[in-house]
C-alpha positions as CSV (number, residue, x, y, z in Angstrom):
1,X,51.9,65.0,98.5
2,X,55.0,66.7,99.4
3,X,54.5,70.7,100.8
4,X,55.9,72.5,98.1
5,X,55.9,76.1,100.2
6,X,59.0,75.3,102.1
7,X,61.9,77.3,101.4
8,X,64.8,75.6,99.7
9,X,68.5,76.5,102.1
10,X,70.2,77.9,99.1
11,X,68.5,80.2,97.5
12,X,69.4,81.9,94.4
13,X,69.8,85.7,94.9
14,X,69.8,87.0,91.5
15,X,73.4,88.7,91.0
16,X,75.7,86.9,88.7
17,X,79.8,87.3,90.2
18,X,81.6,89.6,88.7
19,X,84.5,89.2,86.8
20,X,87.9,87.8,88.7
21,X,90.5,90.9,89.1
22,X,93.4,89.7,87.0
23,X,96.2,88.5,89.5
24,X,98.3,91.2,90.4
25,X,102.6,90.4,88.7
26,X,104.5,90.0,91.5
27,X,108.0,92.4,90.5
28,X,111.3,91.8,91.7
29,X,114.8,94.2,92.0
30,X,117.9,93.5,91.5
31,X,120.8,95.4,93.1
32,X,124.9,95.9,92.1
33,X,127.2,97.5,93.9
34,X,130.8,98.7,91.9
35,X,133.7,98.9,94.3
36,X,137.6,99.4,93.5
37,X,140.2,97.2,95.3
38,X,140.5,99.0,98.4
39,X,136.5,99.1,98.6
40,X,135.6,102.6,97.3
41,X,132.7,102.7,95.1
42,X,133.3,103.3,90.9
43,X,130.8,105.6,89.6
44,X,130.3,105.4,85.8
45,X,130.5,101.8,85.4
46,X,128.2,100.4,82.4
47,X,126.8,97.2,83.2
48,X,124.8,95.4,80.6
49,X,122.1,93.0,81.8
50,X,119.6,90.5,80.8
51,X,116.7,90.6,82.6
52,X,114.3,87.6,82.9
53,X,112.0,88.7,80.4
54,X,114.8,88.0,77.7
55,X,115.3,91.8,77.1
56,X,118.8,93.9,77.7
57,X,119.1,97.5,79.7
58,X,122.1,99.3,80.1
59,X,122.5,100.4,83.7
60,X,125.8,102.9,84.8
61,X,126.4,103.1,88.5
62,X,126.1,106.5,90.6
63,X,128.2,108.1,92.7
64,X,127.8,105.5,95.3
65,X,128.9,102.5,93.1
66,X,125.6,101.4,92.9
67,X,123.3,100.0,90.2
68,X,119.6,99.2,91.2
69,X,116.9,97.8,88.4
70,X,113.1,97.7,89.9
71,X,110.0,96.2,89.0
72,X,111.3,93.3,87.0
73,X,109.7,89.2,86.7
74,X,111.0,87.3,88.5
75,X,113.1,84.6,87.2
76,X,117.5,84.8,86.6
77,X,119.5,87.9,85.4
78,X,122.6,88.0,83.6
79,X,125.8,90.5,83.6
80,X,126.9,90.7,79.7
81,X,129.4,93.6,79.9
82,X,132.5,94.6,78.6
83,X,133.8,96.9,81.1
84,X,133.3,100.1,78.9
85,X,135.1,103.1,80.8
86,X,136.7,100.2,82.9
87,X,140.9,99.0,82.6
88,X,141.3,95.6,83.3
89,X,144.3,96.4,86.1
90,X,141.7,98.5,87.6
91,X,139.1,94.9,87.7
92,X,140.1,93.0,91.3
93,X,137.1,91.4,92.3
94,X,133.8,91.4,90.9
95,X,130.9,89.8,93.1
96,X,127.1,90.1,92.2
């Protein structure tokens, strides 16, 4: 008969795992930078965008031309403006 006193290698040690921490959402940014024709940046600029979540902010740039949008999902964006406060001889070049 087999000697039933010998310790088994795994051995069960009475704590149950906890729960998995939900998986932290990796953000993104995005960044725009509004510049006249000689490369001066345009403050006031209203850009409309669609973020990758589906839903639409209205971002203006500052003083330096620039737009940032933080702590987005990742995925594409889209510029849907019309250039409010914006003539189109003052539109040379746009680049995103």
């Amino acid at each position: 008969m087999p000697d039933t006193n010998i310790a088994s290698p795994v051995q069960p040690c009475g704590n149950k795992p906890g729960p998995v921490p939900p998986k932290k959402e990796e953000k993104h940014f995005i960044n725009f930078m509004v510049l006249d024709d000689k490369g001066e940046p345009v403050e006031d600029v209203a850009l409309l965008v669609k973020l990758p979540d589906g839903s639409k902010e209205e971002h203006a740039s500052n003083e330096d031309g620039f737009i940032e949008i933080k702590s987005i999902k990742p995925g594409s964006s889209s510029l849907l403006s019309d250039w409010r406060k914006m003539k189109m001889d003052d539109a040379v070049l746009f680049q995103g």
